[in-house]
N, CA, C and O atoms as CSV, one atom per row, in Angstrom:
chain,resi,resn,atom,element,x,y,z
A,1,UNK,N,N,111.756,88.236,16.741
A,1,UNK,CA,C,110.935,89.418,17.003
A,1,UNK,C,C,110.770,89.613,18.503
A,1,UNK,O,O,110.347,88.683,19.190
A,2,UNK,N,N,111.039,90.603,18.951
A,2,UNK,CA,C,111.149,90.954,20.419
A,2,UNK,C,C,109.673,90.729,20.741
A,2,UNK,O,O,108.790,90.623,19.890
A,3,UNK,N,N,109.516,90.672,21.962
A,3,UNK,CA,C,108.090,90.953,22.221
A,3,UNK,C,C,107.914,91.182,23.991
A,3,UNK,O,O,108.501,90.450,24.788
A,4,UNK,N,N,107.203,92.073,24.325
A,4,UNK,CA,C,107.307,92.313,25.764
A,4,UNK,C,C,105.309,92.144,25.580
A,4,UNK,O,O,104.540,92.312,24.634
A,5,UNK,N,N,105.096,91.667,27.290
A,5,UNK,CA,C,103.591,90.883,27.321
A,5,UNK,C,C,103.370,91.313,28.890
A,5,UNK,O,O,103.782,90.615,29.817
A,6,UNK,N,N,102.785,92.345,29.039
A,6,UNK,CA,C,102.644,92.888,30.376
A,6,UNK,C,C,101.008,92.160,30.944
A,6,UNK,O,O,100.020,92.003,30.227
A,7,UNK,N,N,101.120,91.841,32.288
A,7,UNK,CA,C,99.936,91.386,33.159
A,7,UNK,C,C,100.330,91.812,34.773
A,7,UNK,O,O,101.356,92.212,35.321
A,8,UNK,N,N,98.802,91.471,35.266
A,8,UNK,CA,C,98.780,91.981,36.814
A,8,UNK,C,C,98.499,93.187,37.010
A,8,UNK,O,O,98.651,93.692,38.122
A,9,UNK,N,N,98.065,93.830,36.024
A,9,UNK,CA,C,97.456,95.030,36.045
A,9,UNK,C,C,96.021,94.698,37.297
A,9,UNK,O,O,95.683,93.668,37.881
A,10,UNK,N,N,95.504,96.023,37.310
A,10,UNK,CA,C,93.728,95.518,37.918
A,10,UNK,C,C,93.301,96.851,38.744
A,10,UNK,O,O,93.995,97.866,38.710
A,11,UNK,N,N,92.269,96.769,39.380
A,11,UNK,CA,C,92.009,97.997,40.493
A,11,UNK,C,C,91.965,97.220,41.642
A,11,UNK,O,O,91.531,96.104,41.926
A,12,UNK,N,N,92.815,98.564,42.514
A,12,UNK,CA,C,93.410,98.197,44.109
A,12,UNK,C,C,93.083,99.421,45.114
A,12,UNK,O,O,93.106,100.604,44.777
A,13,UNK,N,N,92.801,98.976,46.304
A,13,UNK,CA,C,92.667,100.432,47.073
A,13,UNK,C,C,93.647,100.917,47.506
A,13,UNK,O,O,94.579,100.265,47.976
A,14,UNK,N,N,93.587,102.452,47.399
A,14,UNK,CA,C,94.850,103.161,48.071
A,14,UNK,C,C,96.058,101.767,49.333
A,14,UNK,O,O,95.822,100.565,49.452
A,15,UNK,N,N,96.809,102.271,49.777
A,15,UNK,CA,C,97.512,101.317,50.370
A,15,UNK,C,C,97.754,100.252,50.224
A,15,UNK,O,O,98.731,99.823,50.838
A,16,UNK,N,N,97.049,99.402,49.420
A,16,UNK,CA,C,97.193,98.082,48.580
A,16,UNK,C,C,98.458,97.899,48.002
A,16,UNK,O,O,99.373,98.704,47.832
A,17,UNK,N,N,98.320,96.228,47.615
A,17,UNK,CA,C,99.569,96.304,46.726
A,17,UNK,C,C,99.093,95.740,45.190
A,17,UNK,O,O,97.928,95.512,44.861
A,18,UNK,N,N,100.252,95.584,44.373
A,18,UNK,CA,C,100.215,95.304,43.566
A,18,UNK,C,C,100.701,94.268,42.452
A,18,UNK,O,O,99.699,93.666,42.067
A,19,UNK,N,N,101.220,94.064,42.146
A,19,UNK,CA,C,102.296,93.253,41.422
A,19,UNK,C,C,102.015,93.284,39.631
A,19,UNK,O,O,101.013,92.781,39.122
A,20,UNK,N,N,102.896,93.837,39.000
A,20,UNK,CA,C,102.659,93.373,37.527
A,20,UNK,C,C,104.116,92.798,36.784
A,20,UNK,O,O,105.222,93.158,37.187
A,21,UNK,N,N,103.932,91.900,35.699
A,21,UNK,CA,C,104.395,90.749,35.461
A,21,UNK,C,C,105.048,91.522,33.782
A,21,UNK,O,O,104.358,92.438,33.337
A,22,UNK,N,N,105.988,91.218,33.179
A,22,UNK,CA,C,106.363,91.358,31.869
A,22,UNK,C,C,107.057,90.299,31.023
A,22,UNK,O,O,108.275,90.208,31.170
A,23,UNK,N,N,106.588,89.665,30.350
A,23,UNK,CA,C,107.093,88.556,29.080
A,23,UNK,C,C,107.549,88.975,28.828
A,23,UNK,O,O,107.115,90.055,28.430
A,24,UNK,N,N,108.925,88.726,28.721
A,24,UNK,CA,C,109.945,88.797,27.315
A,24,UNK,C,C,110.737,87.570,26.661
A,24,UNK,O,O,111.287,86.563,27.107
A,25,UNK,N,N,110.504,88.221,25.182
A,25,UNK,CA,C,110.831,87.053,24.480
A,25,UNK,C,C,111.863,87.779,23.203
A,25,UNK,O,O,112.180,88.956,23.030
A,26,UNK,N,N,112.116,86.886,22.647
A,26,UNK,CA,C,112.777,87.294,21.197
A,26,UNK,C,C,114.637,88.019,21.189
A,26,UNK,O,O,115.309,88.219,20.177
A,27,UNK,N,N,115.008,88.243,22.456
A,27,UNK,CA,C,116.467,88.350,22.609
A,27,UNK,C,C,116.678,88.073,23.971
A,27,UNK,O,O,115.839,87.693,24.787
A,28,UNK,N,N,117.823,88.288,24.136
A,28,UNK,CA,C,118.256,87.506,25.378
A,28,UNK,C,C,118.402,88.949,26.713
A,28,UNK,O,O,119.429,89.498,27.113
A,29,UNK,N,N,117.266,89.148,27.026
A,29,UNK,CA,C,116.825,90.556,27.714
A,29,UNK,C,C,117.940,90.659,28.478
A,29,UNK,O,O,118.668,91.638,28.312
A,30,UNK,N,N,118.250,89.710,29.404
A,30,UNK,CA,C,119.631,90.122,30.391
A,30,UNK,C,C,120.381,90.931,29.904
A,30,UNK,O,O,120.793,91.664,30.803
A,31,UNK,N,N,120.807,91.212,28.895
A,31,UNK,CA,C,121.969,92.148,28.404
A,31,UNK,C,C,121.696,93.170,27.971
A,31,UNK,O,O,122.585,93.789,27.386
A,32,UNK,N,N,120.217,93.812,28.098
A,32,UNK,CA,C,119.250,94.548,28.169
A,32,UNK,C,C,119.035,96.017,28.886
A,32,UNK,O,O,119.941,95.790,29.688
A,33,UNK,N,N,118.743,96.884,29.136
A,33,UNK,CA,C,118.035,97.449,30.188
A,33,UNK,C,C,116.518,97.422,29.314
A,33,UNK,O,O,116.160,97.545,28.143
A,34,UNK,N,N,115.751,97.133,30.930
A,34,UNK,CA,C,114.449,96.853,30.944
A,34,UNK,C,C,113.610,97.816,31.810
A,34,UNK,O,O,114.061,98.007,32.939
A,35,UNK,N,N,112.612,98.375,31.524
A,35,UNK,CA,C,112.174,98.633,32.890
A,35,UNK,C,C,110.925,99.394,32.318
A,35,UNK,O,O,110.854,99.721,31.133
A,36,UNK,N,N,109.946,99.652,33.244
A,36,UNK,CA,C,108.268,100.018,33.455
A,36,UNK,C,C,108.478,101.657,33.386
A,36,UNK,O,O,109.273,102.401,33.959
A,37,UNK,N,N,107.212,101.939,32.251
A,37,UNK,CA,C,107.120,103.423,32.306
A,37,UNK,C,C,105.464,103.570,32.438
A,37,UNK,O,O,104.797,102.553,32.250
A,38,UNK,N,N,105.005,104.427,32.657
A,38,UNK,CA,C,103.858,104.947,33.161
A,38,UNK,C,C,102.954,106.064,32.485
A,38,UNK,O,O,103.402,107.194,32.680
A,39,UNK,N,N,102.057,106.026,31.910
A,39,UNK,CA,C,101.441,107.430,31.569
A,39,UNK,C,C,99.379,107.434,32.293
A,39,UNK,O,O,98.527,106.563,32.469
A,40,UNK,N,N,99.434,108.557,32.433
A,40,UNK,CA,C,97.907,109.166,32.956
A,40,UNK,C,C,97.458,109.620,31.828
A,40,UNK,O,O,98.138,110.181,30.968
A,41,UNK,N,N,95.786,109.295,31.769
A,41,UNK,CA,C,95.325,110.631,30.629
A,41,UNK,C,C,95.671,111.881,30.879
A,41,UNK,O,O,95.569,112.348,32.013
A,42,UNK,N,N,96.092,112.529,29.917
A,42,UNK,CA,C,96.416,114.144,29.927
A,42,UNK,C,C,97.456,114.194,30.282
A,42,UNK,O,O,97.982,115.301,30.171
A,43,UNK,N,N,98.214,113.182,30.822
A,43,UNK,CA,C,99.585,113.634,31.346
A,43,UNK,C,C,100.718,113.208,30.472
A,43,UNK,O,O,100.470,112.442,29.540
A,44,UNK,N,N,101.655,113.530,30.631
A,44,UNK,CA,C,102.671,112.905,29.967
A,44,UNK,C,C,103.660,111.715,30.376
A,44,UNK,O,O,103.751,111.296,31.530
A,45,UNK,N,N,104.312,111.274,29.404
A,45,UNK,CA,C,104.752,109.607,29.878
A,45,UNK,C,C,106.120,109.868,30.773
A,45,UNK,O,O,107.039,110.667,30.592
A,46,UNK,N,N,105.919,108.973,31.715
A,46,UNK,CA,C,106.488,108.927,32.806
A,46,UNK,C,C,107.323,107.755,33.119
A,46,UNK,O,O,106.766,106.700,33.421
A,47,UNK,N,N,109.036,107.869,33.062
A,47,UNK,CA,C,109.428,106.920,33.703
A,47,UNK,C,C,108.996,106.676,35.357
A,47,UNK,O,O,108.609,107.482,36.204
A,48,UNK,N,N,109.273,104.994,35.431
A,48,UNK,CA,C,108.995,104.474,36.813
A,48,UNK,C,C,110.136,103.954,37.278
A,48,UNK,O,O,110.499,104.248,38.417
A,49,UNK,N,N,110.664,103.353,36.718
A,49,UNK,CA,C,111.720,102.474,37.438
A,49,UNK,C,C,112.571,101.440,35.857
A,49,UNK,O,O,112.019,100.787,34.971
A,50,UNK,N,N,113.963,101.707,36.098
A,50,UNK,CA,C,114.379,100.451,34.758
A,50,UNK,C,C,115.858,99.985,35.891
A,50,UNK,O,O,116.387,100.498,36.877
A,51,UNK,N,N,116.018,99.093,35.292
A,51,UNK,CA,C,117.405,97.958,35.598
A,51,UNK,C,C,117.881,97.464,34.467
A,51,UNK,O,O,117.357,96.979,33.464
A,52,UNK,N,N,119.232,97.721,34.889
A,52,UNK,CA,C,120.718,97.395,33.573
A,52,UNK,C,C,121.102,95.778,33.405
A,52,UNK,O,O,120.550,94.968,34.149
A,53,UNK,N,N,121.878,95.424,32.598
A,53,UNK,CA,C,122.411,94.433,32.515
A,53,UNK,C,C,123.049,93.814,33.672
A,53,UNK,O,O,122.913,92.690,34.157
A,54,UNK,N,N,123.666,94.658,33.952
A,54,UNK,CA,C,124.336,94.715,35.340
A,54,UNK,C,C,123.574,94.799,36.905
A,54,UNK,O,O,124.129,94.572,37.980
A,55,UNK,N,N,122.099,95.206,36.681
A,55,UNK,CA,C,120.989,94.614,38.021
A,55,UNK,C,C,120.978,96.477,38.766
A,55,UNK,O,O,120.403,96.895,39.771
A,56,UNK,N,N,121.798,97.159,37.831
A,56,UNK,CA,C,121.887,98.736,38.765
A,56,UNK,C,C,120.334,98.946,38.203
A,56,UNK,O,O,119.979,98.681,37.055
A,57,UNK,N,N,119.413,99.524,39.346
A,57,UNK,CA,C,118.120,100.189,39.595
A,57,UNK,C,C,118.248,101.730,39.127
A,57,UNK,O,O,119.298,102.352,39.282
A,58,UNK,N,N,117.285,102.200,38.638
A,58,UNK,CA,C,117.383,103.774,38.710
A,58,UNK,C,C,115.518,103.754,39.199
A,58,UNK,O,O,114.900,102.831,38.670
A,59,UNK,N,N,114.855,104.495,39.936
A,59,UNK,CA,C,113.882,104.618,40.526
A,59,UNK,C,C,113.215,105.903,40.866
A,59,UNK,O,O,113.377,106.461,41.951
A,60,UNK,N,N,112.539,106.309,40.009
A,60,UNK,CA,C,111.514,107.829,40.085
A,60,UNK,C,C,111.432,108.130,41.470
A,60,UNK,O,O,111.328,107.213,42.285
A,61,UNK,N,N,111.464,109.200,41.788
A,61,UNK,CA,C,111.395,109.594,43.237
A,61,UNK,C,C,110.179,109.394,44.072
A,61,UNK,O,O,110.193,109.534,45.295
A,62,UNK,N,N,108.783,108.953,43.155
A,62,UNK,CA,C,107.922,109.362,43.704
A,62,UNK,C,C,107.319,107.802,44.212
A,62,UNK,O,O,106.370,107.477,44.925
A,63,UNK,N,N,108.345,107.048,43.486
A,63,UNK,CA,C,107.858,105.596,43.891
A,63,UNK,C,C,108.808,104.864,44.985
A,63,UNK,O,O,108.546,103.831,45.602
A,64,UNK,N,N,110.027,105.693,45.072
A,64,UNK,CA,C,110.837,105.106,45.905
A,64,UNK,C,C,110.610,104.453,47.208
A,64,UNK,O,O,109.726,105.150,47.707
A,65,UNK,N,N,110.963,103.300,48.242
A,65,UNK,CA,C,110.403,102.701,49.051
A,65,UNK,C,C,108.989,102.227,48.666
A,65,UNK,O,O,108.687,101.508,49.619
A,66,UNK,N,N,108.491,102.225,48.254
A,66,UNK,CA,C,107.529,101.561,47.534
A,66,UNK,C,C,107.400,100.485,46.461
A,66,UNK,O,O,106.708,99.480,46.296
A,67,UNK,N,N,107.937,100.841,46.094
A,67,UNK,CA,C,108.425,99.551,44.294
A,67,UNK,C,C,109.154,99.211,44.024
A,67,UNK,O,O,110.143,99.943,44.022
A,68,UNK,N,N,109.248,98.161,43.681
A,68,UNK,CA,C,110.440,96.743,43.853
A,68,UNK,C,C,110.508,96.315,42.203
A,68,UNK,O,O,109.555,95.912,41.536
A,69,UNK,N,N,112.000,96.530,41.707
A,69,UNK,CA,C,111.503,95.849,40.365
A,69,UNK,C,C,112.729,94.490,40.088
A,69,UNK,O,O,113.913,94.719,39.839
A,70,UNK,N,N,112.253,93.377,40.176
A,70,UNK,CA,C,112.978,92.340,39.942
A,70,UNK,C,C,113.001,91.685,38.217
A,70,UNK,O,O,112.365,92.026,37.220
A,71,UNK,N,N,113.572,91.095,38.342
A,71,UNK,CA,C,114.075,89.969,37.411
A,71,UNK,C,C,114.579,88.705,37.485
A,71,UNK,O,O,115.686,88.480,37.974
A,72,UNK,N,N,113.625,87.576,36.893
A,72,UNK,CA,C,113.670,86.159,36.765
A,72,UNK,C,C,114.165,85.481,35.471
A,72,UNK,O,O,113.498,84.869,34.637
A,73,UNK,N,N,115.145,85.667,35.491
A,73,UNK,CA,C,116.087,85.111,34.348
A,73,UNK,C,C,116.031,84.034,33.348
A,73,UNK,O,O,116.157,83.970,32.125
A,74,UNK,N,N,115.795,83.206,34.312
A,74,UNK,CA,C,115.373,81.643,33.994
A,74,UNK,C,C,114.505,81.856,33.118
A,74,UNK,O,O,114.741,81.714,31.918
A,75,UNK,N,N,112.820,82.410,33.821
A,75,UNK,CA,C,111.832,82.492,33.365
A,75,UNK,C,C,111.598,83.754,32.318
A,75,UNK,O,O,110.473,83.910,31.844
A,76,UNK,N,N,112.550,84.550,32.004
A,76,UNK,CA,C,112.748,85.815,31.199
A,76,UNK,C,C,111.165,86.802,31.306
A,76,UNK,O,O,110.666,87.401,30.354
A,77,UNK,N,N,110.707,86.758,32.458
A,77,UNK,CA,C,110.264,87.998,33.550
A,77,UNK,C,C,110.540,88.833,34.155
A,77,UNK,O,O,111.486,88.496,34.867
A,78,UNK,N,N,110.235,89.903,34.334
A,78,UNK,CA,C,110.334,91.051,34.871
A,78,UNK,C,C,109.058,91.665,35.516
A,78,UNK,O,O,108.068,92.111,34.937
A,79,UNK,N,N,109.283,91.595,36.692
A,79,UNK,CA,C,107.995,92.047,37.581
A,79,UNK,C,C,108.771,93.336,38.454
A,79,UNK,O,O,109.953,93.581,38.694
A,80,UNK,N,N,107.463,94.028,38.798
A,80,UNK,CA,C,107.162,95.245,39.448
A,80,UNK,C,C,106.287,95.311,40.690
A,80,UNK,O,O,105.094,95.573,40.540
A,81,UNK,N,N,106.932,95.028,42.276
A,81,UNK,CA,C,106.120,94.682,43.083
A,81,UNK,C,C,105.839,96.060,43.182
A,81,UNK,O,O,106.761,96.782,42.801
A,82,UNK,N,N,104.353,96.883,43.776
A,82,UNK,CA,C,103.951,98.235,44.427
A,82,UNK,C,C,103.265,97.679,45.353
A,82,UNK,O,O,102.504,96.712,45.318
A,83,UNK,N,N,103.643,98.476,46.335
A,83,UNK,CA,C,103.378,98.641,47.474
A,83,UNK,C,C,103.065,99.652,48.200
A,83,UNK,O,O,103.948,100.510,48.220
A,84,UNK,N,N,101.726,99.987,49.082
A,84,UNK,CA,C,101.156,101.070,49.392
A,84,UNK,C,C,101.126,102.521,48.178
A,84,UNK,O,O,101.717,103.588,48.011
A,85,UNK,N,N,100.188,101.828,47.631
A,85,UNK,CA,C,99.497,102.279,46.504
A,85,UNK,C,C,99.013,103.534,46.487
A,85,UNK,O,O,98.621,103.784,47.627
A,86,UNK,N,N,98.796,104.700,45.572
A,86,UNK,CA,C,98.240,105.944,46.170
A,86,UNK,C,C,97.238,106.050,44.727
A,86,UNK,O,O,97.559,105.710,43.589
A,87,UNK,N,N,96.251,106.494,45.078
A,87,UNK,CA,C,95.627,107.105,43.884
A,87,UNK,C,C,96.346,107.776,42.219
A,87,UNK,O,O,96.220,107.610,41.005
A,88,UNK,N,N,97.123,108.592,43.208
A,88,UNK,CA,C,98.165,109.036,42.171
A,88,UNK,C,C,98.997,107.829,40.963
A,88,UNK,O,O,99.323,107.898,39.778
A,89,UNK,N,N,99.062,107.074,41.738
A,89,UNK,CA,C,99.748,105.564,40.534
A,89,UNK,C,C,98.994,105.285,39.701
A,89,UNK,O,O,99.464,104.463,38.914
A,90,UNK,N,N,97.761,105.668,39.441
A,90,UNK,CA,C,97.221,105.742,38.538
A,90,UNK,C,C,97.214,105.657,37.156
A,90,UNK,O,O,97.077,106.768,36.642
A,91,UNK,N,N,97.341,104.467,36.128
A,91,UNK,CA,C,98.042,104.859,34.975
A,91,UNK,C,C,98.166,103.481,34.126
A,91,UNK,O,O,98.274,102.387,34.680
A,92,UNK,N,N,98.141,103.633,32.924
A,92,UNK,CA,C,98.855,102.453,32.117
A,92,UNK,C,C,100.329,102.379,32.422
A,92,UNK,O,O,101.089,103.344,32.507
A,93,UNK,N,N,100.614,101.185,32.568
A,93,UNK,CA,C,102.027,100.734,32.650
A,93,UNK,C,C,102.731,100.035,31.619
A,93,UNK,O,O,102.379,98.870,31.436
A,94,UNK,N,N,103.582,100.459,30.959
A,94,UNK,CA,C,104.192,100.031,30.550
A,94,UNK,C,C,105.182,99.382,30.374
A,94,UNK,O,O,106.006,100.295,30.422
A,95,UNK,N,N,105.959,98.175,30.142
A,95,UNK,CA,C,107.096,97.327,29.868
A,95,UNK,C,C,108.036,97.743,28.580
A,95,UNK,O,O,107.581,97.571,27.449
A,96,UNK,N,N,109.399,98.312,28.772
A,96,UNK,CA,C,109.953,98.616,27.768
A,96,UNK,C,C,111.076,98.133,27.959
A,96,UNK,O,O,111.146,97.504,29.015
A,97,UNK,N,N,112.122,98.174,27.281
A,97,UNK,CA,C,113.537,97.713,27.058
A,97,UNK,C,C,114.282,98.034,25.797
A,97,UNK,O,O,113.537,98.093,24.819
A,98,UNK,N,N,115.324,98.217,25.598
A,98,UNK,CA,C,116.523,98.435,24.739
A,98,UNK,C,C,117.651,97.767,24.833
A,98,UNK,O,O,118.220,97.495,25.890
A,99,UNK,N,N,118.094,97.416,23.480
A,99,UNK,CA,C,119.564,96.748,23.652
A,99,UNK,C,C,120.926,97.377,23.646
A,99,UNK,O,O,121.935,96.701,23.445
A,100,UNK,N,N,120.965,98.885,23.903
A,100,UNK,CA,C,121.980,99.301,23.791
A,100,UNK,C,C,121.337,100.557,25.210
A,100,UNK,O,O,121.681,100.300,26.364
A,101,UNK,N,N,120.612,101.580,24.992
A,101,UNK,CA,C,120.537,102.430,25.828
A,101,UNK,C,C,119.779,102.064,27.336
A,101,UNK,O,O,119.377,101.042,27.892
A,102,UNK,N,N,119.821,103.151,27.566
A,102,UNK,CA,C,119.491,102.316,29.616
A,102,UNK,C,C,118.670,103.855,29.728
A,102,UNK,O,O,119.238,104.473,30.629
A,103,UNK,N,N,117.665,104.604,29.206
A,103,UNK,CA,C,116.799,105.643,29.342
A,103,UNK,C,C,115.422,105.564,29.380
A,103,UNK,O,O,115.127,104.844,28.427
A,104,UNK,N,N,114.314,105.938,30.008
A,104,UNK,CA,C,113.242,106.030,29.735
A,104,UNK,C,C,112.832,106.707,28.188
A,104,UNK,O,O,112.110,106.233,27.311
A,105,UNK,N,N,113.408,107.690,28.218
A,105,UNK,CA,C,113.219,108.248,26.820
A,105,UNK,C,C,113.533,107.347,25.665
A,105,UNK,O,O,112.832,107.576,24.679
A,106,UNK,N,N,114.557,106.215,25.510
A,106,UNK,CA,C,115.291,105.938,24.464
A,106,UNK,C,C,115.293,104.054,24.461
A,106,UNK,O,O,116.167,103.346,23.961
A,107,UNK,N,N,114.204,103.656,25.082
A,107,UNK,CA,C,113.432,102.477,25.204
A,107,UNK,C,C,113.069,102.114,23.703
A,107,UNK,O,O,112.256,102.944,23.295
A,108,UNK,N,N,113.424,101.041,22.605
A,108,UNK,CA,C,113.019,100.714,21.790
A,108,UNK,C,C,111.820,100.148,21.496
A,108,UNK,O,O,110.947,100.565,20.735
A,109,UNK,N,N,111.849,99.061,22.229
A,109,UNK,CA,C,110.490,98.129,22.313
A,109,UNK,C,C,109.938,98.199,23.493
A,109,UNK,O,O,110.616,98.317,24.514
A,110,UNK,N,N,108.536,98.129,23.493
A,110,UNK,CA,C,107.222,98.502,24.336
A,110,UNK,C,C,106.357,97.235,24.630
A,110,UNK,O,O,106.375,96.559,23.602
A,111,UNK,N,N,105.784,96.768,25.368
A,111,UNK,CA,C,104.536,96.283,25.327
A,111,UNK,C,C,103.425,96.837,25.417
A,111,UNK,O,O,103.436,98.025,25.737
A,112,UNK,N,N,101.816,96.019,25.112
A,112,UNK,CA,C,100.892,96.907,24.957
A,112,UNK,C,C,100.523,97.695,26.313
A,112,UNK,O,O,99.740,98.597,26.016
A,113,UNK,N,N,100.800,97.685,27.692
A,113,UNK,CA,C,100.492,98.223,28.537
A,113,UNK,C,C,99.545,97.163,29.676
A,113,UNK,O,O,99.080,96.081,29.318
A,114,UNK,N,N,99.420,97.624,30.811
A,114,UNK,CA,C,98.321,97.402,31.647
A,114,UNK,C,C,98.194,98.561,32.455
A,114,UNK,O,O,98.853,99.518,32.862
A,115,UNK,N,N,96.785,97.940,32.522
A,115,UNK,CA,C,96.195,99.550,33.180
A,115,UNK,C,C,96.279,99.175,34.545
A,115,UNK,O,O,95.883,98.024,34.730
A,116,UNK,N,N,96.773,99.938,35.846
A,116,UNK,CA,C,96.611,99.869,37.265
A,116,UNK,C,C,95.625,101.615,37.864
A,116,UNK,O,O,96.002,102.780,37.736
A,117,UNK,N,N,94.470,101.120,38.424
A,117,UNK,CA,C,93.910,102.161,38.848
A,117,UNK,C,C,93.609,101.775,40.361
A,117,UNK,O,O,93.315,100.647,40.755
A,118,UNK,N,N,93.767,103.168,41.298
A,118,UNK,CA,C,93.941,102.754,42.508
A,118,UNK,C,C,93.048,103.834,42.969
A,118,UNK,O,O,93.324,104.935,42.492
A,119,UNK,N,N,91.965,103.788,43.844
A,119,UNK,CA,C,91.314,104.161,44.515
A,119,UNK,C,C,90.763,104.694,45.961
A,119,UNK,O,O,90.374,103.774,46.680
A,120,UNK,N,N,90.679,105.731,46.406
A,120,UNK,CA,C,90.855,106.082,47.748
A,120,UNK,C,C,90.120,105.921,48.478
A,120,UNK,O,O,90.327,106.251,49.646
C-alpha cells in the first residue's frame, strides 16, 4: 500500500524559509514522478513543483528561484526547501506521485497535506 506522510509544515514570516519533508513508502518511488501540489481556501489546486524518474524538475513560475525540490533515495524522502517566503505561499501542501504519469493533474496517490502559512 503506497503511502506518502508529509511534515515541516508550520507558520513562517514573509522572507523566511521553510522546509517540508514527504514519506514514501509502499513502491519503489524512484521510478516514480513525485512532486508537491498546493491549494488555498477558495482557490483552486495548484501545482508546485514535481521530479521524474530521471531527476528532470518542472517548477511553477511563481516559485521559481525560490524552491528546491530534492530527493533522498536511500531514505525514500522527498523534501521541498522554500525560500523567501511570501504570504502568497500560503496553503496546504501536498505530496503526490504516480507510477506511470509525470502531471500535476494525473498524480494518483496523495498524502494528507501540511499546512504552511506565511505572514507579513
Amino acid at each position: 500500500q503506497v503511502q506518502l506522510v508529509e511534515s515541516g509544515g508550520g507558520s513562517v514570516q514573509a522572507g523566511g524559509p521553510l522546509r517540508l519533508s514527504c514519506a514514501v513508502s509502499g513502491y519503489t518511488y524512484t521510478r516514480y514522478c513525485i512532486g508537491w501540489v498546493r491549494q488555498s481556501p477558495g482557490k483552486e489546486r495548484e501545482g508546485v513543483v514535481l521530479i521524474n524518474s530521471r531527476g528532470s524538475t518542472r517548477y511553477t513560475d511563481s516559485v521559481k528561484g525560490r524552491f528546491t525540490i530534492s530527493k533522498d533515495n536511500a531514505k525514500n524522502i522527498l523534501y521541498l526547501q522554500m525560500n523567501s517566503l511570501k504570504p502568497e505561499d500560503t496553503a496546504m501542501y501536498y505530496c503526490a506521485a504516480d507510477p506511470i504519469f509525470c502531471s500535476w493533474s494525473d498524480f494518483r496517490d496523495w498524502g494528507q497535506g501540511t499546512q504552511v502559512t506565511v505572514s507579513s
